[in-house]
N, C-alpha and C positions, 0 to 999 in steps of 0.2 A: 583497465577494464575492457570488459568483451561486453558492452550494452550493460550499464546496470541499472537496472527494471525498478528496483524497490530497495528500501532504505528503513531502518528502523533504530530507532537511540536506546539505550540502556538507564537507569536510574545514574548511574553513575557520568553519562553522558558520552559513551564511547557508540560508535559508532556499526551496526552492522549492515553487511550491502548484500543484495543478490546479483552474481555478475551471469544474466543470461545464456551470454554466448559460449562462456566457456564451462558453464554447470557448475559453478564454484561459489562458496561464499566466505565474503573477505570482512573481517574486525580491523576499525581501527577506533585511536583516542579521538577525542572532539577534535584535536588540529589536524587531523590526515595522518598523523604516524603508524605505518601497518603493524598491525598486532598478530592477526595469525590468518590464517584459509586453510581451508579443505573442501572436498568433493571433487566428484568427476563424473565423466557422462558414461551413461548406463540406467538401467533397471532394476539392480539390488539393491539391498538397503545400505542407505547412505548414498547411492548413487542418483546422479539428477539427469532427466532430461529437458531442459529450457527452463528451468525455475521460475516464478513468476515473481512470487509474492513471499513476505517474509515478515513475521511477526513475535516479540518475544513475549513474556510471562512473566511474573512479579519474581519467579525464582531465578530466571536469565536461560531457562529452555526457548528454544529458537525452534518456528514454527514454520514450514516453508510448503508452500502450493508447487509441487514436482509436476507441470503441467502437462506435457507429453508422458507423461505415466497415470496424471489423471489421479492421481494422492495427494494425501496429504504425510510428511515427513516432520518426524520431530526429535530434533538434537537437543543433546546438556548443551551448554556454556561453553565448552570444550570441542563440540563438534561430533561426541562421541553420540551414535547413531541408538535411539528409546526405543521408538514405536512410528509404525506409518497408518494408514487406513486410505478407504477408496479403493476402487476403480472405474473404470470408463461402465457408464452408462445414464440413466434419467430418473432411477429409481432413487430413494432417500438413502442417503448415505454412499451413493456412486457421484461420480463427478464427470464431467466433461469439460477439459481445458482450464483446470481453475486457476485462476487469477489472485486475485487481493485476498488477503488474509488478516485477521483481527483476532484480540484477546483481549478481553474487556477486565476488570480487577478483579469479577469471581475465577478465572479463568474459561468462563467459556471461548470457546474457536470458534468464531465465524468465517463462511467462504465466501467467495463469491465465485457460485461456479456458473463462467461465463457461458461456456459452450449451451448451456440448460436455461440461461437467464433467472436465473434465480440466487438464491442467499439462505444456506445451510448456517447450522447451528451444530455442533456440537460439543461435550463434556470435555475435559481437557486428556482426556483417553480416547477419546475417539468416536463413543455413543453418540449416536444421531439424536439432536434434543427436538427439531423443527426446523421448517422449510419453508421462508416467502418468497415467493414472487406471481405470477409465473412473467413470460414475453407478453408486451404489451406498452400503454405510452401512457392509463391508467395510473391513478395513485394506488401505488404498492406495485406494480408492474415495472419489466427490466427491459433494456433493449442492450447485453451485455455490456452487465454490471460492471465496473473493471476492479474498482478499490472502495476498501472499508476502514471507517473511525470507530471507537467507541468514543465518550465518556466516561468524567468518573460517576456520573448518575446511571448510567446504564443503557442511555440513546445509544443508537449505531446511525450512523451517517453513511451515504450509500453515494460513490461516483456512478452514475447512470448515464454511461459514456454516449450510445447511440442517442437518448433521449437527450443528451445535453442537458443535464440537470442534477441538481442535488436531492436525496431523499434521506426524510429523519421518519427515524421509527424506534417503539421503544425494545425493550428488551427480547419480546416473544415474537416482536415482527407485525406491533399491530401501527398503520402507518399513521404518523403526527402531522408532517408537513414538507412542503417541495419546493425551491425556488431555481431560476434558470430555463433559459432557453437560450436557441442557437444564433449567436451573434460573437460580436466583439466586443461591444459596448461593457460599461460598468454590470456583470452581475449575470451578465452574459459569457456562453460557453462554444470552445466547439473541441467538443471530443476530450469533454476530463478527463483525467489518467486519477491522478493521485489525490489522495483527500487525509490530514489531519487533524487531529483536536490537540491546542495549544493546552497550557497550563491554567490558562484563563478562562477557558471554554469555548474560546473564539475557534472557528472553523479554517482552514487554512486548504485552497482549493490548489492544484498544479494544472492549469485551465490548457493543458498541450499542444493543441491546434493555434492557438493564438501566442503561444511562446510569452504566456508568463505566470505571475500568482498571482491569487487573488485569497483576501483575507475579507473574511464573514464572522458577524454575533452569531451565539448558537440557532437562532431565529432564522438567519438567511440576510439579515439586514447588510450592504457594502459595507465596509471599511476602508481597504486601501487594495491598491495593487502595484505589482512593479517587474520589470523586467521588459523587456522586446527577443524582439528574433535577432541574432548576433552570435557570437563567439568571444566577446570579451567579457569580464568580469562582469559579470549582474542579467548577463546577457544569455539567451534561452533559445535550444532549438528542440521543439517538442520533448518540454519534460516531463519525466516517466512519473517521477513520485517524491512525493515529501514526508519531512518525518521532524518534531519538535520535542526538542532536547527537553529538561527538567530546567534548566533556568530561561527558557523562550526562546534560544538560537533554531535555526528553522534549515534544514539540511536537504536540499533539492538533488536527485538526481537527475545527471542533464545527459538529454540525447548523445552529447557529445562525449562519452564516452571519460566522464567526470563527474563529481560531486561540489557542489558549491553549496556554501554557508551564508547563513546571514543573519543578521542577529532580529529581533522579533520588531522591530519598525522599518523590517525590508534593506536594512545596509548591508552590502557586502564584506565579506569576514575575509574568507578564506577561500580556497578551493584545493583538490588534489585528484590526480588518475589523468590517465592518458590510453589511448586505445594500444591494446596488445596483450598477451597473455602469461607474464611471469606474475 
């Protein structure tokens, strides 16, 4: 891996990554076995510059926030290049730096486009449905957003990276509820990256700054947490993003220029990737 940013699992449980640095993105099975890649850096379709975010759809179409191009991109299963939308600006339906990406089961696309501090909506073609936020520290307000959950009810969960905190809101972006501030402690944040919703409904935080996870009721309520700052097995240096399989195994990607697993009471599984670019 060349930095992979964001992580997303398939129904079938295989594994899709975006690999930052080198504008690529890589399939594998739930164990680490590489299955396929494509892309490359550039500005035409199918071309990526810093990928962000990656998000698939009930069909296995893969969703990716092209972040220095300020799009949004959307491949089959195959890698084979649909449709893109966006460009750089603050108006509805432009973007600035976007980040996290989401797909909720009607297929809507949610952004988060950071550069703007806000969280776009759109139809799974690309129409602009709605737009909350704006900058601020406010409920419903962003201090760049980074990453997005749905539900299968239809909430969206919002990592509110500058603000240290987590926000629920329901489907049109009207806000429910917020928990978190900036510390270490239980429930405490500095600098979320990544944010899931398990099978359970339970929320699943990658709390970056403090190099671990942390696992939440859909409410905001603790559960459990685990991980430190390290390099060995279980062990975390500012993770980017997580992603939960269909039977509850929980797939971190780690600063460290690797992906590690673990199954849904925080053990360690597995891991695989190394820094480099084949």
């Amino acid at each position: 891996f060349g930095i992979p940013c964001d992580v997303a699992v398939d129904s079938a449980g295989s594994l899709v990554s975006i690999d930052s640095y080198t504008s690529r993105i890589q399939v594998f099975d739930s164990s680490g076995n590489f299955i396929a890649g494509w892309g490359s850096y550039g500005c035409g379709d199918g071309e990526l510059d810093n990928p962000e975010g990656i998000a698939l759809d009930t069909s296995g179409n893969i969703f990716v926030t092209d972040r220095y191009n300020h799009r949004v991109q959307k491949f089959d299963s195959g890698g084979n290049f649909l449709a893109s939308w966006g460009s750089q600006g603050y108006h509805d339906g432009e973007l600035d730096n976007p980040q996290g990406i989401a797909v909720d089961p009607w297929g809507n696309v949610f952004v988060a486009d950071t550069g703007n501090s806000r969280i776009q909506k759109f139809d799974s073609r690309g129409n602009h449905v709605g737009t909350w936020g704006p900058y601020g520290s406010g409920d419903g307000q962003f201090s760049e957003p980074r990453r997005i959950a749905p539900d299968r009810s239809g909430n969206v969960f919002v990592a509110d990276k500058r603000n240290h905190r987590i926000q629920r809101f329901d489907s049109s972006g009207k806000f429910l509820l917020k928990w978190g501030s900036q510390g270490s402690g239980r429930g405490e944040f500095e600098y979320p990256g990544g944010i899931a919703v398990g099978p359970a409904g339970n929320v699943f935080v990658a709390d970056s700054g403090n190099h671990r996870l942390q696992k939440f009721d859909p409410s905001g309520a603790f559960l459990m947490e685990w991980g430190s700052y390290g390099s060995g097995d279980g062990e975390f240096y500012e993770p980017e993003d997580i992603a939960v399989g269909p039977s509850g195994n929980v797939f971190v990607a780690d600063g460290q220029n690797r992906v590690q697993k673990f199954d849904s009471s925080g053990e360690f599984v597995g891991k695989w990737g190394s820094p480099g670019y084949g």
